[in-house]
C-alpha positions in Angstrom: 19.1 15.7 27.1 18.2 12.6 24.9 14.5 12.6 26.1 14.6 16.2 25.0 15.9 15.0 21.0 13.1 11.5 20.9 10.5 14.4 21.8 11.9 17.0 18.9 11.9 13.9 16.6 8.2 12.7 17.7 7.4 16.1 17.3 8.8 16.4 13.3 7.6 13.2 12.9 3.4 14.0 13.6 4.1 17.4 11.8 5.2 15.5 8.9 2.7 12.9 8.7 0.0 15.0 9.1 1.3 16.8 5.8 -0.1 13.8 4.3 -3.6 13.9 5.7 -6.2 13.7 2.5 -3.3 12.8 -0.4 -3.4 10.1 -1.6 -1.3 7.1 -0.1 0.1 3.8 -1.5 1.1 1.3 1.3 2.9 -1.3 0.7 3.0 -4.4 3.9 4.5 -7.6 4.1 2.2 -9.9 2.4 2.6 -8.1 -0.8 -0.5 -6.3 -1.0 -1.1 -2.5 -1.7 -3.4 -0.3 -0.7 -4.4 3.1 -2.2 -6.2 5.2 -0.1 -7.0 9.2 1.4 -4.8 9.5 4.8 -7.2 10.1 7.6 -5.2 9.6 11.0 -2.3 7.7 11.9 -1.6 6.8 15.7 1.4 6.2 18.5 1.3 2.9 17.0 2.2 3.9 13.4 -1.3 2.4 12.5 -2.9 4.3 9.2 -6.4 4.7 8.7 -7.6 5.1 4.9 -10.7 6.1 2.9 -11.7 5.2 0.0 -9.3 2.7 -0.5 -8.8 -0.3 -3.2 -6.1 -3.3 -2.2 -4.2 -4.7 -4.5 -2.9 -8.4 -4.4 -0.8 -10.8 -6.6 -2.4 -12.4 -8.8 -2.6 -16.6 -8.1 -0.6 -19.2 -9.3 -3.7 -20.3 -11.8 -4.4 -17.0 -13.0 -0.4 -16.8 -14.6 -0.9 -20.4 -15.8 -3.9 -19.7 -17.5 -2.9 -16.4 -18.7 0.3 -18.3 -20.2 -1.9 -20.8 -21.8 -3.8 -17.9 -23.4 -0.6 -16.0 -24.5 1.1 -19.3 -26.1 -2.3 -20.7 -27.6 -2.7 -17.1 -29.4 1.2 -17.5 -30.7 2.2 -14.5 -29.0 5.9 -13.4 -28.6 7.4 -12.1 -26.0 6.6 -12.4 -22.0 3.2 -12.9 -20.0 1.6 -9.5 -18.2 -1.1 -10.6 -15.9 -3.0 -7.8 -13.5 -2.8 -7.4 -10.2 -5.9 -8.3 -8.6 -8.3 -5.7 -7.2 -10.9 -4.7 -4.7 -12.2 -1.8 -3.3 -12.4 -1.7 0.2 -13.5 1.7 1.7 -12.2 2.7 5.2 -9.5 0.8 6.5 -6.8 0.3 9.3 -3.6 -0.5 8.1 -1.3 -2.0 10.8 1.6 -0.1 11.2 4.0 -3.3 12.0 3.3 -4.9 8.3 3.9 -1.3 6.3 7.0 -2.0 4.9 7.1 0.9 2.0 5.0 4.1 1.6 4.6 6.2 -1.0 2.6 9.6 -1.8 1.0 10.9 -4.7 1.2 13.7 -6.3 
């Protein structure tokens, strides 16, 4: 009886990711970076494939110093906001062991 449930689930589970096939996809792994991409495929492994996609990092240690230097030598109140870094990447395989968060657009 529970083999019949995992294959209901696994069943709901490809039905409902292949809902998201060509939105638009923010994934979110482990190392802090983001990628935006257009859902292609996913696979058993829980790996995603994205197009068109632009990763988002962090920016370093430096870049916030400097920034701050910038901020303070321009006498400006309040707190520092320094941009995430980005690159655009194109097609990619996102490993589905690192996706900690994902989130759909639209």
């Amino acid at each position: 009886m529970a083999g019949v449930e995992a294959s209901t689930e696994s069943a709901y589970a490809v039905q409902y990711l292949d809902g998201f096939i060509n939105k638009t996809l923010h994934l979110h792994i482990t190392d802090g970076r983001m990628f935006v991409g257009q859902m292609k495929c996913t696979d058993n492994e829980r790996n995603i494939i994205l197009a068109m996609t632009h990763e988002y990092r962090q920016p370093s240690r430096a870049d916030v110093k400097l920034a701050a230097e910038r901020h303070e030598k321009a006498g400006m109140p309040g707190n520092v906001k320094v941009d995430m870094k980005k690159r655009f990447l194109g097609l990619v395989v996102v490993p589905g062991q690192y996706i900690t968060k994902m989130e759909v657009e639209g």
